[in-house]
N, CA, C and O of each residue as an XYZ file, in Angstrom:
736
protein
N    -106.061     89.967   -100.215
C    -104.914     89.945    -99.335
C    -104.108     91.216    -99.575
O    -103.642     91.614   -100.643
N    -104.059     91.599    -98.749
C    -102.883     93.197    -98.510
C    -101.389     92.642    -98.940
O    -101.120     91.552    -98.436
N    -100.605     93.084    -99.598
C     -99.476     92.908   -100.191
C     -98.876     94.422    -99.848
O     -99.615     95.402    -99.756
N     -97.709     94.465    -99.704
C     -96.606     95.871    -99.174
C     -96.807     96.856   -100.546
O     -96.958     98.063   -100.351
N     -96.808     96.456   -101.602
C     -96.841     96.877   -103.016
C     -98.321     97.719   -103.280
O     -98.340     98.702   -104.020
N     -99.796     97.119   -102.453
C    -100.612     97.312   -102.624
C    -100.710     98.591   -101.730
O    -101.501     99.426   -102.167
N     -99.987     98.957   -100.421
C     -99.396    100.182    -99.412
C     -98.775    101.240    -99.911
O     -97.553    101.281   -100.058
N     -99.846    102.512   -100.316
C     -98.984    103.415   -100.412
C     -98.149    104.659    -99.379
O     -98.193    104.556    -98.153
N     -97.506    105.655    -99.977
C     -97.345    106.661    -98.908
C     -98.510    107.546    -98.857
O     -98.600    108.609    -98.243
N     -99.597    106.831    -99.757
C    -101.017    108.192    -99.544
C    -101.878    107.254    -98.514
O    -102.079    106.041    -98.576
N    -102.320    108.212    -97.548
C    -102.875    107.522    -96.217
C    -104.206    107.270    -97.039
O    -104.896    106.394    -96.518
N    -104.990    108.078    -98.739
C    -106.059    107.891    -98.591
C    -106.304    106.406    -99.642
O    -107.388    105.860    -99.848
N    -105.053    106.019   -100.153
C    -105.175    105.114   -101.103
C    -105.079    103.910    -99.800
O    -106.057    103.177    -99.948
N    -104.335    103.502    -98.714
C    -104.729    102.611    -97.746
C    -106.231    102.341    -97.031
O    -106.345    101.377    -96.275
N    -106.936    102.883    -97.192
C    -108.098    102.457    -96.626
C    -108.719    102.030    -98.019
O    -109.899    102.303    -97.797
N    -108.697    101.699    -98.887
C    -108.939    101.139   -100.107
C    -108.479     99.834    -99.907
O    -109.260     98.917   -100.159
N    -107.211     99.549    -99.450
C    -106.338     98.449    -99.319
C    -107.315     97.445    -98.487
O    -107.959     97.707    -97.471
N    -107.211     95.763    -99.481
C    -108.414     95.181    -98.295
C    -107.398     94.595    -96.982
O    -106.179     94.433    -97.050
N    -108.083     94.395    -96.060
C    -107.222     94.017    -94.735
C    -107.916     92.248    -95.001
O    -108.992     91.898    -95.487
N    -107.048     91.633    -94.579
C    -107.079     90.001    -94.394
C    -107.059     89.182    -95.041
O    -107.122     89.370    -96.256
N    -106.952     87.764    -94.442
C    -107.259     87.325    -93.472
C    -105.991     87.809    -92.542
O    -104.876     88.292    -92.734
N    -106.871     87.368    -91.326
C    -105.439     87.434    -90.371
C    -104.969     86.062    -90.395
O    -105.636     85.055    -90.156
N    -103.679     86.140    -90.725
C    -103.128     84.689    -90.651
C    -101.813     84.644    -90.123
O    -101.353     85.722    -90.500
N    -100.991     84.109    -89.534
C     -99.421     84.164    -89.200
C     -98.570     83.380    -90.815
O     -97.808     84.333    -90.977
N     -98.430     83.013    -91.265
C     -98.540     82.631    -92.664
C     -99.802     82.795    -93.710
O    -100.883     82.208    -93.729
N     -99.170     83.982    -94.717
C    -100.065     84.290    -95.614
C     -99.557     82.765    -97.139
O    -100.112     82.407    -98.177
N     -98.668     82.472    -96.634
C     -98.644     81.353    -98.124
C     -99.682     80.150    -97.939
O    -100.213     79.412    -98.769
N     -99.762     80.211    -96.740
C    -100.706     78.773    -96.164
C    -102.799     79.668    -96.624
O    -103.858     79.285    -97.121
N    -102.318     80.712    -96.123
C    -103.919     81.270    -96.570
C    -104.590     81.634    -97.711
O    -105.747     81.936    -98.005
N    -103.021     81.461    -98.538
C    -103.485     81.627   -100.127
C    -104.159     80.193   -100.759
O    -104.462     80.195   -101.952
N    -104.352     79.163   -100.069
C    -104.697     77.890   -100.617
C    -106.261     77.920   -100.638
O    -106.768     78.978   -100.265
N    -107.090     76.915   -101.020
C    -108.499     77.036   -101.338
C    -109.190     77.059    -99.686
O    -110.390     77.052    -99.411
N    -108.198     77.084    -98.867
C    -109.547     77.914    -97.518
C    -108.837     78.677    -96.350
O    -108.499     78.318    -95.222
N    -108.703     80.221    -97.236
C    -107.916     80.628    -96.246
C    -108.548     80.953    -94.785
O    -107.725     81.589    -94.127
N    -109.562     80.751    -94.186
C    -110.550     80.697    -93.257
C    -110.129     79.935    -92.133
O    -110.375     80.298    -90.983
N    -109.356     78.648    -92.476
C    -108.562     77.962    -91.665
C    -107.309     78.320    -91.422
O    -106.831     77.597    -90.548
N    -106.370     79.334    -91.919
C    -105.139     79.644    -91.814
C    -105.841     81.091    -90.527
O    -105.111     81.452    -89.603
N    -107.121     81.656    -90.697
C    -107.526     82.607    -89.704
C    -107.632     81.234    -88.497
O    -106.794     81.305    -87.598
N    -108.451     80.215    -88.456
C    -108.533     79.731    -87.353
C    -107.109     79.083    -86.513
O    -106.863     79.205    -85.314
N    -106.460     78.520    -87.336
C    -105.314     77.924    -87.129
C    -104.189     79.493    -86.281
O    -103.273     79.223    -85.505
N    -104.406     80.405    -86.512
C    -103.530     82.236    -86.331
C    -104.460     82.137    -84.769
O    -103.944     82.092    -83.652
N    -105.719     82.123    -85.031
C    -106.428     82.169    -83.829
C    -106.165     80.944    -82.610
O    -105.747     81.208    -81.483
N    -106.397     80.002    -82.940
C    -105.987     78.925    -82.177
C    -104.775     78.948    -81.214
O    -104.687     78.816    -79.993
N    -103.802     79.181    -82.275
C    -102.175     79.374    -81.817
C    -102.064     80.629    -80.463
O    -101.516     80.567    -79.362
N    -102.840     81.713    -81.131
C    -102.734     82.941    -79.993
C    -103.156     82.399    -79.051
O    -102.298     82.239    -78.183
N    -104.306     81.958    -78.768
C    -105.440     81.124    -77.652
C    -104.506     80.276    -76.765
O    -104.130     80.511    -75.617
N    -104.231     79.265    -77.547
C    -103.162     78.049    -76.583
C    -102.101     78.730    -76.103
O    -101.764     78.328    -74.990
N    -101.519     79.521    -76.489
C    -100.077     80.537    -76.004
C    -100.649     81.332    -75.298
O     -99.733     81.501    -74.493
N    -101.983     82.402    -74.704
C    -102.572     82.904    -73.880
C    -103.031     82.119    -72.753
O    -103.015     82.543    -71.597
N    -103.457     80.931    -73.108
C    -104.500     79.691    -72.220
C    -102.792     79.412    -71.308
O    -102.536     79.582    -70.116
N    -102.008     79.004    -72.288
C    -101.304     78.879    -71.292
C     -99.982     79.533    -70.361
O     -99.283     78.817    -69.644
N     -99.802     80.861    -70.495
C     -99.322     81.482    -69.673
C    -100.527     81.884    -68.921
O    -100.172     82.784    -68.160
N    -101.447     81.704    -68.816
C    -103.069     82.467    -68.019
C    -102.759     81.315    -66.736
O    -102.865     81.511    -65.525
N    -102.312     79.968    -67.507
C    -102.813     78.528    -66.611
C    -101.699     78.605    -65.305
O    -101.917     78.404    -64.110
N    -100.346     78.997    -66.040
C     -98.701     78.937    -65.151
C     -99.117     80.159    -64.773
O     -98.182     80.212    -63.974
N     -99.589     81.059    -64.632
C     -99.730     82.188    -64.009
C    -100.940     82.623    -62.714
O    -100.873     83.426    -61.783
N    -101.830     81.849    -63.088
C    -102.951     81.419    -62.097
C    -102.552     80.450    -61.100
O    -102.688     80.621    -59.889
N    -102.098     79.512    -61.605
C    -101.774     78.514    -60.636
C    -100.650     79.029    -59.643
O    -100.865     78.676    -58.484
N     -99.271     79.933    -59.867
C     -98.642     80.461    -58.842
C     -99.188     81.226    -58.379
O     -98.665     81.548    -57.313
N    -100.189     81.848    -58.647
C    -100.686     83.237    -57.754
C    -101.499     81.929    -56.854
O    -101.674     82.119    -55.651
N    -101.761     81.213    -57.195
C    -102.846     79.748    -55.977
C    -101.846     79.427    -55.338
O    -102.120     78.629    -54.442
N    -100.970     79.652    -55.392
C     -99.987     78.638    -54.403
C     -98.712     77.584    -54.872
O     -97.891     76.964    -54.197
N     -98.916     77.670    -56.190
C     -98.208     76.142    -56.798
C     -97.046     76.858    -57.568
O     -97.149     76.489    -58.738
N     -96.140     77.593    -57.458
C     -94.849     77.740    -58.079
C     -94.647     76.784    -59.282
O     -95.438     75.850    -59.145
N     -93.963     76.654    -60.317
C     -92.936     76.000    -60.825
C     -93.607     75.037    -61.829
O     -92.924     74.198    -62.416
N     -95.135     75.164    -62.064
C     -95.779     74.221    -62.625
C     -95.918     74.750    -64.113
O     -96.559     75.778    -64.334
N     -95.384     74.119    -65.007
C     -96.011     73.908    -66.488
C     -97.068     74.139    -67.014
O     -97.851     74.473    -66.125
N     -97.646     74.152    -68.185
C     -99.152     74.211    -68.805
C     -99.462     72.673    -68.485
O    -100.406     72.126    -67.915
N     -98.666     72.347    -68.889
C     -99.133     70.479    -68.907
C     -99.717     70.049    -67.594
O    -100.862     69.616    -67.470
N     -98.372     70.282    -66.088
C     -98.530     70.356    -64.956
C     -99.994     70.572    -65.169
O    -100.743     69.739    -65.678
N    -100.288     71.574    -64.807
C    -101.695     72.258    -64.684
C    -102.638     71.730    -65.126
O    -103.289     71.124    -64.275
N    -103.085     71.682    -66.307
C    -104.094     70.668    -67.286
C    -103.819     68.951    -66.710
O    -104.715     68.174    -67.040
N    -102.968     68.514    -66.111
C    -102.823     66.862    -65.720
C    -103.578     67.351    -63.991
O    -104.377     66.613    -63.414
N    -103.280     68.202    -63.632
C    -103.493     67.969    -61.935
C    -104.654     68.475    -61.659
O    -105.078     68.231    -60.530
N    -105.566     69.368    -62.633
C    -106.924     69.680    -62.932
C    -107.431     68.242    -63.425
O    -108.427     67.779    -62.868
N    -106.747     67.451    -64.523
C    -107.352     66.687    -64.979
C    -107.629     65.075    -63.946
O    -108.400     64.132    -64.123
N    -106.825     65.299    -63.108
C    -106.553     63.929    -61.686
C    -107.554     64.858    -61.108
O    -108.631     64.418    -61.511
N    -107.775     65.893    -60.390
C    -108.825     66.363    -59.873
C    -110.520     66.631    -60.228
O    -111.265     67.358    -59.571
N    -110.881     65.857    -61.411
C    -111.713     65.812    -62.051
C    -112.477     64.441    -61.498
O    -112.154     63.254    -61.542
N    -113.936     65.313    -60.818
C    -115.018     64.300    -60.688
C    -114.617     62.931    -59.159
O    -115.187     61.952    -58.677
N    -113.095     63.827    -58.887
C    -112.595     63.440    -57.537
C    -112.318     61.776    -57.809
O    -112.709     60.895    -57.042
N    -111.979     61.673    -58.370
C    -111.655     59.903    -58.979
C    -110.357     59.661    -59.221
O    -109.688     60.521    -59.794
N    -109.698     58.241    -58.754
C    -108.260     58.012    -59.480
C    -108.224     57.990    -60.786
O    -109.297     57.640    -61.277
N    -107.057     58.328    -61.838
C    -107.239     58.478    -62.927
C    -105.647     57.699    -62.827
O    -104.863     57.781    -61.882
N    -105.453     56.884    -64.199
C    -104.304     55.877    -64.968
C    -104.107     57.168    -66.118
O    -104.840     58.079    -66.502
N    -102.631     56.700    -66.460
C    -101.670     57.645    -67.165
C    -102.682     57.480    -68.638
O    -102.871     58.421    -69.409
N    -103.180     56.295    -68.800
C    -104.286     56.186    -70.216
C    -105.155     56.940    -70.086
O    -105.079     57.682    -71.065
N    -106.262     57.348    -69.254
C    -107.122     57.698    -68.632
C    -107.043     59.391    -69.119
O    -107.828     60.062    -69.789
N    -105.382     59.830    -68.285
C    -105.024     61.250    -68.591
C    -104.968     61.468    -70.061
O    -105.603     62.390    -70.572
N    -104.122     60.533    -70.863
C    -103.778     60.887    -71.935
C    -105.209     61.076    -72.949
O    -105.458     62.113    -73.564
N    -105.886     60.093    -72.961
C    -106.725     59.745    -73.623
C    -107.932     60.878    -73.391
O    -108.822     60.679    -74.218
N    -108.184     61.836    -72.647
C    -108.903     63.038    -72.149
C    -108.409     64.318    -72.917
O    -109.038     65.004    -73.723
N    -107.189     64.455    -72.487
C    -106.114     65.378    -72.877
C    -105.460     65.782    -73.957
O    -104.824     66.821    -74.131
N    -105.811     64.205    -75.217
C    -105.466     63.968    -76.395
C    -103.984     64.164    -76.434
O    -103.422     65.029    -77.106
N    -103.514     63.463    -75.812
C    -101.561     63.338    -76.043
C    -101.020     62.400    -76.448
O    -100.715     61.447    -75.730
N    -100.840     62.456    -77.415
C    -100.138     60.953    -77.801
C     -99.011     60.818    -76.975
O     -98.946     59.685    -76.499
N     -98.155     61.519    -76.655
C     -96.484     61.587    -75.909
C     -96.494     60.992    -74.576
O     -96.212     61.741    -73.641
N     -96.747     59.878    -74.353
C     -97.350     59.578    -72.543
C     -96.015     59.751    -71.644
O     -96.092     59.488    -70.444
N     -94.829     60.175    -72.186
C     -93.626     60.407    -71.252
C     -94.028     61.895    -70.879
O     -94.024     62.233    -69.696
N     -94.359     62.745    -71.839
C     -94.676     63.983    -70.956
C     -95.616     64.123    -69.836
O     -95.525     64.880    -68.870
N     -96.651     63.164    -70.157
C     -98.037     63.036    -68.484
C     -96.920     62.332    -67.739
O     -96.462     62.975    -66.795
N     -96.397     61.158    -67.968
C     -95.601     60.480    -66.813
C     -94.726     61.476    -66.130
O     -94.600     61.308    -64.917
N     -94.039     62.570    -66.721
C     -93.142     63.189    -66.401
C     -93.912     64.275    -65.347
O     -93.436     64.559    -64.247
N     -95.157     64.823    -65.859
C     -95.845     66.028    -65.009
C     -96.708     64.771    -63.753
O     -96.928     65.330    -62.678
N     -97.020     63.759    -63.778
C     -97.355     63.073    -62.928
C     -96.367     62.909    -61.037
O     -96.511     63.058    -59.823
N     -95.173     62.408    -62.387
C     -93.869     62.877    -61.410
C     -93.738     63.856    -60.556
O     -93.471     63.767    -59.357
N     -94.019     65.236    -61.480
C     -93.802     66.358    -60.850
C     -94.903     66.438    -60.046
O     -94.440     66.945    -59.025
N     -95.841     66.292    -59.898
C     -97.115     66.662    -59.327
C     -97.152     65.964    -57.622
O     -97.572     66.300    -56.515
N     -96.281     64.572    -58.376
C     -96.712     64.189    -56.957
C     -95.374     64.432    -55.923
O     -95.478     64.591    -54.707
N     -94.204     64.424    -56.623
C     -93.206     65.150    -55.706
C     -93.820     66.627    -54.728
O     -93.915     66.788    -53.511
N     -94.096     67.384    -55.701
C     -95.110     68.697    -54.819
C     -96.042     68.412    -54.188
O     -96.720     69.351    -53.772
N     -96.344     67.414    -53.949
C     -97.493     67.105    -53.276
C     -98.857     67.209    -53.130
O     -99.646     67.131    -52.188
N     -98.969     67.540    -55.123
C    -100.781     67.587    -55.112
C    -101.516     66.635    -55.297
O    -102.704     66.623    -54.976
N    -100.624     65.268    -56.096
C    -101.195     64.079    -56.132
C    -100.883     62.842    -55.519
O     -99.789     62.995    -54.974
N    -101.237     61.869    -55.365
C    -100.641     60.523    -54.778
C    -100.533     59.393    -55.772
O    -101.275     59.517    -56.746
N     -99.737     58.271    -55.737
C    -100.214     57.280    -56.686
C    -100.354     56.387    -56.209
O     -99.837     56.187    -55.110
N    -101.233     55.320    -56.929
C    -101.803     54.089    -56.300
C    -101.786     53.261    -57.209
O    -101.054     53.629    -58.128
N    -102.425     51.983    -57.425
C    -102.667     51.004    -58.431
C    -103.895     50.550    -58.351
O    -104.464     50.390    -57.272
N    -104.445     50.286    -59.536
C    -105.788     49.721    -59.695
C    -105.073     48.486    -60.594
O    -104.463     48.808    -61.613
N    -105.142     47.330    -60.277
C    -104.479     46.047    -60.939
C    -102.861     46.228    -61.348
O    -102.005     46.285    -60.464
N    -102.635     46.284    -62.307
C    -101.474     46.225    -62.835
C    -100.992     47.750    -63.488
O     -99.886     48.154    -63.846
N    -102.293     48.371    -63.471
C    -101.871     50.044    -63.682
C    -101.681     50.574    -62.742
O    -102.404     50.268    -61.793
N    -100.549     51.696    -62.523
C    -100.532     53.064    -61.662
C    -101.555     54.020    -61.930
O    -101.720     54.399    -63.090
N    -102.513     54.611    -60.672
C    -103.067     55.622    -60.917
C    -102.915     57.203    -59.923
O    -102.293     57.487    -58.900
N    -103.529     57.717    -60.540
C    -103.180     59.568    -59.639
C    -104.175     59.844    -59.031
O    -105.199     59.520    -59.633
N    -104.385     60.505    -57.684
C    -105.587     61.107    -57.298
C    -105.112     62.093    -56.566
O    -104.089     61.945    -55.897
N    -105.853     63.320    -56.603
C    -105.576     64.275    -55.645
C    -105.344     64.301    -54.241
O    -106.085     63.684    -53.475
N    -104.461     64.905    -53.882
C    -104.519     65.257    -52.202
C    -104.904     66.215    -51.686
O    -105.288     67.020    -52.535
N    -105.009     66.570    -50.687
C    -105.654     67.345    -50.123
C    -105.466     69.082    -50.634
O    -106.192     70.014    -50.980
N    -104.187     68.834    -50.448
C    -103.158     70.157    -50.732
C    -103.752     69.880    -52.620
O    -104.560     70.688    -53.076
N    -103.368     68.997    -53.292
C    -103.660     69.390    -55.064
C    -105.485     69.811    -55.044
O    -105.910     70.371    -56.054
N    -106.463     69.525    -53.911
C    -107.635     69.895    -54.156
C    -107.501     71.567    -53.437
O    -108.089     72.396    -54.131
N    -107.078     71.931    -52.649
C    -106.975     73.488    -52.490
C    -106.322     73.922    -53.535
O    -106.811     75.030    -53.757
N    -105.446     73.695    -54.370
C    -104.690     74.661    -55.153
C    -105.859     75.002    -56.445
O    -106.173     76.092    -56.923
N    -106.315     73.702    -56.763
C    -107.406     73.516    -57.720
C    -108.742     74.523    -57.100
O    -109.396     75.354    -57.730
N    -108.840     74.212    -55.994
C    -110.225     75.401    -55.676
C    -109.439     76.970    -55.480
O    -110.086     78.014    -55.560
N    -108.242     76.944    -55.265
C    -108.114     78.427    -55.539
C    -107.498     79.119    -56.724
O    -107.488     80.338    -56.888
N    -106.961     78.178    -57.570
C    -107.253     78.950    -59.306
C    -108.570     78.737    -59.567
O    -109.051     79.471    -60.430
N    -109.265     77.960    -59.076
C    -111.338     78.129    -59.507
C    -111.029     79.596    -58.880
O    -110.567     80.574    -59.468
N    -111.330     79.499    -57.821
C    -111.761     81.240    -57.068
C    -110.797     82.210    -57.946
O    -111.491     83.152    -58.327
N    -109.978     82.289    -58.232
C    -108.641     83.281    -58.749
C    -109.720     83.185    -60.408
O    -110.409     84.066    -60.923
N    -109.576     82.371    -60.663
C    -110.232     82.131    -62.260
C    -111.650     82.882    -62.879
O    -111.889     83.374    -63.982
N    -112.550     82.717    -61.515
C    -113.504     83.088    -61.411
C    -113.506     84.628    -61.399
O    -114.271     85.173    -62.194
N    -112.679     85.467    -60.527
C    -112.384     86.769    -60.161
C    -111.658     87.454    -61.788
O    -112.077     88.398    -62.458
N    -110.755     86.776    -61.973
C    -109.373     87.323    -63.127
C    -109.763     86.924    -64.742
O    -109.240     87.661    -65.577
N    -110.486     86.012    -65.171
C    -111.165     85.270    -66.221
C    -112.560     85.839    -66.212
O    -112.835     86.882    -66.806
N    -113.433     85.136    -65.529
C    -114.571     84.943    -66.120
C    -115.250     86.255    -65.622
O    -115.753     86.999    -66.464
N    -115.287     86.546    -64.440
C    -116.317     87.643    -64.765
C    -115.748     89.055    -65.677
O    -116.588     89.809    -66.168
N    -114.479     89.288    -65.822
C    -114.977     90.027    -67.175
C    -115.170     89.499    -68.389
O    -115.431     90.262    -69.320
N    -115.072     88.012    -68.616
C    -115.789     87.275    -69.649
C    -116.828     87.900    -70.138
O    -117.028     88.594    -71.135
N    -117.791     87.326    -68.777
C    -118.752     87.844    -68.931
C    -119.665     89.319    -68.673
O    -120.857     89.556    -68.478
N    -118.620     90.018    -68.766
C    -119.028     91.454    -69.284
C    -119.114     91.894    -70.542
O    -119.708     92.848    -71.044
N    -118.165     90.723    -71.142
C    -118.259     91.073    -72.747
C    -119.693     90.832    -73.587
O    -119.865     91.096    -74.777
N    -120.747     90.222    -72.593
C    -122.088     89.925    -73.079
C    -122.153     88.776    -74.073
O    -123.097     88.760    -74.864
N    -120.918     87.478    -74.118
C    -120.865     87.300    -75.374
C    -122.433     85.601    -75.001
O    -122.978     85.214    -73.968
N    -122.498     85.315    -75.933
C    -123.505     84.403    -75.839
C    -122.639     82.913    -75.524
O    -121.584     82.530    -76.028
N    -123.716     82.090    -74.258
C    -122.689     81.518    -73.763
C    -123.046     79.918    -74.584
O    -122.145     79.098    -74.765
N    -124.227     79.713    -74.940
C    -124.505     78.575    -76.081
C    -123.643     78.539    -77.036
O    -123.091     77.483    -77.346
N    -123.328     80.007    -77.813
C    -122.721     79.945    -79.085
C    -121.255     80.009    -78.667
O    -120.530     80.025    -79.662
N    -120.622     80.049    -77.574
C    -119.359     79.470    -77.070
C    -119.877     77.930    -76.824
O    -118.924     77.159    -76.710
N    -120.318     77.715    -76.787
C    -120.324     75.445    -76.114
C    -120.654     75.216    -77.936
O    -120.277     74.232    -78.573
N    -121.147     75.954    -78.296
C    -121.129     75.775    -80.314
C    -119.774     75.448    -80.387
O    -119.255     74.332    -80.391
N    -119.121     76.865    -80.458
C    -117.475     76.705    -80.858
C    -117.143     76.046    -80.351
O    -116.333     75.446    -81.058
N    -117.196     75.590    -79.355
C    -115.861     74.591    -78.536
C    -116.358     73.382    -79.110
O    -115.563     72.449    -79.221
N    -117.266     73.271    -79.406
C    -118.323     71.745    -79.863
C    -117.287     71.635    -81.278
O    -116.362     70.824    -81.273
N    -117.533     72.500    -82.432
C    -116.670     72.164    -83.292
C    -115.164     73.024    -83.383
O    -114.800     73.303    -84.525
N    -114.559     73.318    -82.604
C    -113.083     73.177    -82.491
C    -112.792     71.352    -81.940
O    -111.985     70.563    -82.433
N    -113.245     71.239    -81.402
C    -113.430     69.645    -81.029
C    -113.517     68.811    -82.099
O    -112.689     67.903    -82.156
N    -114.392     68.916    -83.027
C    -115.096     68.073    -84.486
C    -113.556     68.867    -84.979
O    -112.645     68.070    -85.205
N    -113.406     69.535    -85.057
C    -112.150     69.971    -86.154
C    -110.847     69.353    -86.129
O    -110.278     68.766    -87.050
N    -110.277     69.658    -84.425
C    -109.516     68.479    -84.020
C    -109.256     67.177    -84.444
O    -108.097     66.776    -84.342
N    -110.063     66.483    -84.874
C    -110.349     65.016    -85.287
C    -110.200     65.310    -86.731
O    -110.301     64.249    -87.346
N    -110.045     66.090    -87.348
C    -109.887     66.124    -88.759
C    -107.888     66.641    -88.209
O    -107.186     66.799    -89.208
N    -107.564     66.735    -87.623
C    -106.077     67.418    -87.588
C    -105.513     66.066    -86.717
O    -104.458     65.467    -86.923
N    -105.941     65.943    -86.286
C    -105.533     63.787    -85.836
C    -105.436     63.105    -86.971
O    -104.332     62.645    -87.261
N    -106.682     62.870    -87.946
C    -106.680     62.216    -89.305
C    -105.334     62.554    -89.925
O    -104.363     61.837    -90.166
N    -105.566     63.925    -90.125
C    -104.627     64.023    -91.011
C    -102.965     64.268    -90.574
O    -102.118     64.644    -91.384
N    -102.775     64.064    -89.569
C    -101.588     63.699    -88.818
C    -101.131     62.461    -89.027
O     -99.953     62.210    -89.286
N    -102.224     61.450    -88.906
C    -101.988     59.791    -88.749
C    -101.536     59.908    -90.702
O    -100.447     59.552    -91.151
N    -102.394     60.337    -91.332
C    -101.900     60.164    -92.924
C    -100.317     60.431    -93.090
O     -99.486     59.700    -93.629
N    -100.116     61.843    -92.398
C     -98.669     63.026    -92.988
C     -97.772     61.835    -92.483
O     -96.656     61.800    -93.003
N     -98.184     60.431    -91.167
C     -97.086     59.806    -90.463
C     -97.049     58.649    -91.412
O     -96.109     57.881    -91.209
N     -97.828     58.351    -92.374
C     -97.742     57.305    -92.939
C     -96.924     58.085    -94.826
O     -96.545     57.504    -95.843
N     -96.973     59.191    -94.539
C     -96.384     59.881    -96.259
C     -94.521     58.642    -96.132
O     -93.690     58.682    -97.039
């Protein structure tokens, strides 16, 4: 780990100096795996990129005023073209907080991308017409502004469905140990 002390004013004694991990907290990376304080630095940038990319795509589609959440709930009601229950969302989405989906549900359908209905004794969401164009034109916008220079970067697209496979498996170890820190 690079320390300020270990920095001199000789430019040739710094390239000696080791660089990393990258971490946003180096006290958390000094513990027995600082590897996770890199993923956890990485993660954080990702979700804070993912989601100004999401509120920023979606107004250039048409939809002003919408949230990360917004966005991820009215993609997620537009999924596989099916009504979806506030359980349904949450339980996909991994949110424990179901006032925040109720709340972007709200919003969604005031704007007019979703409708609600009931299947028995639950409320459910389904797209309208207008929430399935906005959704096919951040696809098209997404497609243009995202992915194809994605995929210029040549990167291998298996060993991305790898990572996402265990950022997923990892997740479930940061649930565990959430449910423990709520029971300390």
């Amino acid at each position: 780990m690079c320390r300020r002390s270990d920095v001199t004013d000789n430019p040739d004694s710094r390239s000696d100096a080791p660089i990393g991990p990258v971490v946003s907290a180096a006290h958390l990376a000094s513990g027995a795996m600082p590897a996770l304080s890199e993923i956890e630095f990485a993660v954080t940038m990702m979700v804070n990129a993912y989601h100004r990319w999401m509120v920023r795509c979606m107004a250039a589609s048409g939809s002003q005023g919408l949230g990360p959440l917004d966005v991820l709930v009215l993609h997620s009601v537009n999924h596989r073209g099916r009504a979806k229950t506030l359980s349904d969302i949450c339980l996909v989405l991994n949110i424990e907080d179901t006032h925040t989906v109720t709340y972007a549900l709200k919003k969604l359908e005031k704007a007019g991308l979703i409708s609600s209905g009931r299947r028995g004794k639950e409320k459910t969401a389904e797209i309208t017409n207008s929430g399935e164009t906005a959704c096919l034109e951040y696809r098209r916008l997404r497609e243009a502004l995202l992915v194809k220079p994605m995929k210029a970067l040549g990167l291998d697209e298996n060993e991305l469905s790898k990572l996402a496979a265990t950022l997923r498996l990892v997740s479930g170890n940061y649930d565990q140990a959430a449910r423990a820190a709520a029971a300390m």
